[in-house]
C-alpha positions as a printed Julia matrix, in Angstrom:
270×3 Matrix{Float64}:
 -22.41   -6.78   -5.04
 -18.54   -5.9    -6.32
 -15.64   -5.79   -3.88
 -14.35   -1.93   -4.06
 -11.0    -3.78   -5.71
 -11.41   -6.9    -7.3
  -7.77   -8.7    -8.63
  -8.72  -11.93  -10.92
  -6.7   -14.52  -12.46
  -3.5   -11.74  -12.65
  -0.84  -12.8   -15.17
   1.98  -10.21  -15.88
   5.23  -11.65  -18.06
   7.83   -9.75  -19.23
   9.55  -10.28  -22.17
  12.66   -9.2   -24.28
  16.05  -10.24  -25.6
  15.33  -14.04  -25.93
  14.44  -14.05  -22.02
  10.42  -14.61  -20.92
  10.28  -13.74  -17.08
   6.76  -14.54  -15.14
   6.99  -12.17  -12.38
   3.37  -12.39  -11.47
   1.35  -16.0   -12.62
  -2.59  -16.2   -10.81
  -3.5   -13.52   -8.47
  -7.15  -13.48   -7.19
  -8.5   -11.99   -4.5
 -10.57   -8.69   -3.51
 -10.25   -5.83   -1.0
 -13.8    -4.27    0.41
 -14.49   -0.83    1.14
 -12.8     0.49    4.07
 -10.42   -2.35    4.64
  -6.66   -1.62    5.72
  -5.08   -5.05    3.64
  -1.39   -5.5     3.49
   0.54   -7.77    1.62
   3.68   -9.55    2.41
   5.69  -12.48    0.6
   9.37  -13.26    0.03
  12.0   -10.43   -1.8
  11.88  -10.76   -5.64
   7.96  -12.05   -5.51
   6.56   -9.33   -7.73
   4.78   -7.12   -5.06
   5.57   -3.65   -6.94
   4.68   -5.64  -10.23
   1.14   -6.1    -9.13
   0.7    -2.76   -7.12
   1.87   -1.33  -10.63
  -0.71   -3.5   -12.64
  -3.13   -2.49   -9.83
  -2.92    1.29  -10.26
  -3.04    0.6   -14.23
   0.7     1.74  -14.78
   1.85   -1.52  -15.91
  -0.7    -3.9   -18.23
  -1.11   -7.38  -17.34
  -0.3   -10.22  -19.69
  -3.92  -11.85  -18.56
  -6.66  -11.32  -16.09
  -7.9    -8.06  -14.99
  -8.02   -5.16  -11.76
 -11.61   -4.12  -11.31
 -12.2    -0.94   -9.62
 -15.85   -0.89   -8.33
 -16.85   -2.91  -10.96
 -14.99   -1.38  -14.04
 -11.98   -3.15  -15.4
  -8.47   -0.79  -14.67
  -7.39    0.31  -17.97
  -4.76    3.28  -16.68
  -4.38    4.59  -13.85
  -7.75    5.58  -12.63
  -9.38    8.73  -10.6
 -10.48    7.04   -7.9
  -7.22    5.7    -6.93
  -3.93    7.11   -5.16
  -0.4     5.38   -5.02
   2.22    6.43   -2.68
   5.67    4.53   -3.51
   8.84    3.75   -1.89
  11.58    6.62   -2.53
   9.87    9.37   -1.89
  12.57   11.45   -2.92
  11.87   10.53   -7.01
   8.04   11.12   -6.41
   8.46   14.88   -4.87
   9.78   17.67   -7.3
  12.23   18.97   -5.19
  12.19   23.1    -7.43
   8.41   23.01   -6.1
   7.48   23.81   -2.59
   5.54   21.13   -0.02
   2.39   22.91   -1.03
   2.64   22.97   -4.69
   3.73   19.09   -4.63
   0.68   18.37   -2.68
  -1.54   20.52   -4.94
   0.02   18.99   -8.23
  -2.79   16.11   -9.29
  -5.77   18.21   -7.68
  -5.18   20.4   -11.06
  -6.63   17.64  -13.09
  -9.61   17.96  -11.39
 -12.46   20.45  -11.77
 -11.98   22.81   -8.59
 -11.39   26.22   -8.16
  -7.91   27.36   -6.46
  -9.6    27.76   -3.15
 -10.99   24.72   -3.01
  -7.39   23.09   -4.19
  -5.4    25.17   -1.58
  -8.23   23.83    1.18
  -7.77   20.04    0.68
  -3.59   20.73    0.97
  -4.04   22.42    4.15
  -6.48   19.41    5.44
  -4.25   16.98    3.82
  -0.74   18.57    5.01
  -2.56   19.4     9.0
  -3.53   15.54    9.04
   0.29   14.57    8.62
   1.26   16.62   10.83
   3.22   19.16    8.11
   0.59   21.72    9.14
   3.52   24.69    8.75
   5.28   22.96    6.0
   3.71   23.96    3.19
   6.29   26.86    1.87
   9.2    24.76    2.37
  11.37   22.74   -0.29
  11.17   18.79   -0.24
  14.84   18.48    0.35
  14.48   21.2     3.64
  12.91   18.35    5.12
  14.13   15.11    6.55
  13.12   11.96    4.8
  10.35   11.04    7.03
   8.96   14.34    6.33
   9.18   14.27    3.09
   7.51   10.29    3.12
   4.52   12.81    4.96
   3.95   15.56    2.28
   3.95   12.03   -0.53
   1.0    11.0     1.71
  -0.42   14.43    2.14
  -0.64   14.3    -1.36
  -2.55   11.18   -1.97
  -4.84   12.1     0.49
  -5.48   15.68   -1.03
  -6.64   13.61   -4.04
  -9.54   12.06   -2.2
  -9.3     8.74   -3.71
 -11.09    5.53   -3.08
  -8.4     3.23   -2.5
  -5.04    3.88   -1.39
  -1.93    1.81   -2.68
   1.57    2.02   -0.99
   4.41    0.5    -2.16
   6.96   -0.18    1.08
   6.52    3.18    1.98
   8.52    3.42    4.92
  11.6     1.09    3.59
  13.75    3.82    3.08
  13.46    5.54    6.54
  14.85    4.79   10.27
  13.25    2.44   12.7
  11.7     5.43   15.09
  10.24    7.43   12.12
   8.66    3.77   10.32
   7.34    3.61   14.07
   5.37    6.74   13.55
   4.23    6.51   10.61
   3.07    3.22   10.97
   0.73    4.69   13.39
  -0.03    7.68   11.47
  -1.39    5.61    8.87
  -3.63    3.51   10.93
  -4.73    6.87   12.27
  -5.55    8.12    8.9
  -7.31    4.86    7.8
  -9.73    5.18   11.54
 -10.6     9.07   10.74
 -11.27    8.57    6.85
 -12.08    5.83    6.36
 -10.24    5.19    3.15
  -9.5     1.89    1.51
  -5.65    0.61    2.18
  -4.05   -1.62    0.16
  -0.59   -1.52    1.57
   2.59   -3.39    0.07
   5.73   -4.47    2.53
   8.27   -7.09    3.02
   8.28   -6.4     6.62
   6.17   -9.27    8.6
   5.8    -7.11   11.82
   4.44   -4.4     9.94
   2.11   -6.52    7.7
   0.67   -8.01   10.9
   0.29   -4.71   13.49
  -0.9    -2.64   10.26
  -3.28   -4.86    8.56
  -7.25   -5.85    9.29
  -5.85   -8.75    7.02
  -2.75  -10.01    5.32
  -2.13  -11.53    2.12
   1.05  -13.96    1.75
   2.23  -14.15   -1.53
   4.48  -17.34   -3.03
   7.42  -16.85   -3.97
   7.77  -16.15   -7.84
   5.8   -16.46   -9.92
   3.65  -15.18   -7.71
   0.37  -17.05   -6.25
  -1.73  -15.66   -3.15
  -0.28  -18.54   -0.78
  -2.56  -17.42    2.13
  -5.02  -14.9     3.71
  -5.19  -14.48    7.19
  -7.61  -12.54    9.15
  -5.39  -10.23   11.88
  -7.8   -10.38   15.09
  -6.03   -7.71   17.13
  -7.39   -4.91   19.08
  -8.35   -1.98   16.73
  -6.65   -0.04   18.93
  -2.55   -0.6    18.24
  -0.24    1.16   19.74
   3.88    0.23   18.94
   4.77   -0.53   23.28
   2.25   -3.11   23.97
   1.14   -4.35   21.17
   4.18   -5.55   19.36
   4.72   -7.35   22.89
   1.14   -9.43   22.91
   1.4   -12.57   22.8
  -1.21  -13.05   19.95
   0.64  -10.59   17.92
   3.74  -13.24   18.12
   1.76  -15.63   17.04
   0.47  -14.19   14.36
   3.89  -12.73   12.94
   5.18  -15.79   13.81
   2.75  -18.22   11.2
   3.25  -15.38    8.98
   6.98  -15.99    8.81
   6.45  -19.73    8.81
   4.44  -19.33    5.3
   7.2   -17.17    4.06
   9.95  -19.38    4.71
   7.6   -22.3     3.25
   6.89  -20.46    0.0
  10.67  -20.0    -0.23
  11.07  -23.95    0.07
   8.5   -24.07   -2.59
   6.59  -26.44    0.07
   3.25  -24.38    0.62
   0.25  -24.94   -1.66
  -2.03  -21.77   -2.93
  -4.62  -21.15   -0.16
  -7.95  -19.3    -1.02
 -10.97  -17.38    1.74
  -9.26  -15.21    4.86
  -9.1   -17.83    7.86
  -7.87  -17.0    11.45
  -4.43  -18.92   12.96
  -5.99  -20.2    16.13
């Protein structure tokens, strides 16, 4: 049986005006259906390489993406990526609801059933009454919502997101933090989500990856055993959850050092 995402032996170089740069050099590992994985490793690693090479905009140098099974030649239809500035991925002369609608007119629906999935999508970020406004009416966690709305109106299978909430102010990360765990409870829907932020990694994920620093290796996988339920006043506060962050940080600053070896199968920091 396939993992729903299935990253083997990834290899991306780039190359050009006498320089050769390995952002990315061995990535393996897999993400099963329904799992809520983040990934985490030190600044400059290559995270938004491989989330790029995962949703089939950039092409590896070796190895391959699988997407249930078949190898990720472009981007493909069962996946959704919501990235960083929000404010280059929303066209600000549309309106929220036309920006969420956008992608669903690739698909084979009539204009009812289109409008239907923006009002779901757009009610489940909370933007319920948004939908004839402009992007740039709305503050910048707002506008971070309708990006999501719109991955989400797309149905896909897996869901990539690339530092999402870097660009936004402590309180709002706070919420959507939670908003996304909420969404990933109700739907169900397959998470792959990117950060440099150790405390989110760890009160977000089911499971974190640690990258190496570059060129990038997967340095570790650890299995995050907190309550399902999260909530941002007590758990941030538990004293497993400072454990965890803190051996998370502890494998960062090693892969910095260049001191930590490549580890393999999800374990649990006891």
């Amino acid at each position: 049986m396939h993992a729903l995402l299935d990253v083997s032996g990834l290899q991306k170089v780039y190359e050009g005006s006498g320089r050769r740069v390995e952002a990315v050099r061995d990535l393996t590992f897999t993400v099963d259906t329904g799992e809520l994985v983040c990934l985490v490793g030190p600044s400059g690693c290559g995270k938004t390489t491989l989330l790029k090479c995962m949703g089939g905009l950039l092409t590896p140098t070796s190895g391959e993406v699988l997407l249930e099974g078949r190898k990720v030649n472009g981007p493909p239809p069962g996946m959704a990526l919501v990235f960083q500035e929000y404010g280059r991925s929303l066209f600000p002369w549309m309106r929220v609801g036309e920006n969420v609608e956008l992608p669903l007119k690739q698909k084979n629906m009539s204009r009812t059933q289109r409008r239907e999935l923006v009002r779901d999508a757009l009610e489940s970020v909370g933007l319920a009454d948004a939908a004839g406004a402009y992007p740039w009416q709305l503050s910048g966690g707002m506008q971070q919502r309708v990006a999501i709305a719109r991955a989400l109106a797309y149905e896909p299978q897996v869901l990539l997101m690339d530092e999402p909430f870097a660009a936004v102010d402590a309180q709002t990360r706070a919420d959507l933090e939670d908003l996304v765990r909420g969404l990933w409870r109700e739907r169900g829907i397959t998470i792959l989500f990117v950060t440099h932020d150790i405390d989110e990694a760890v009160y977000l994920g089911e499971r974190v990856i640690v990258l190496s620093a570059s060129p990038t290796v997967v340095q570790e996988q650890l299995k995050v055993d907190l309550p399902d339920e999260r909530d941002q006043l007590h758990t941030r506060v538990a004293p497993r959850f400072a454990e965890l962050r803190t051996h998370v940080y502890e494998q960062i600053q090693a892969a910095k050092r260049g001191e930590a070896e490549p580890g393999s199968p999800a374990r649990s920091v006891t």
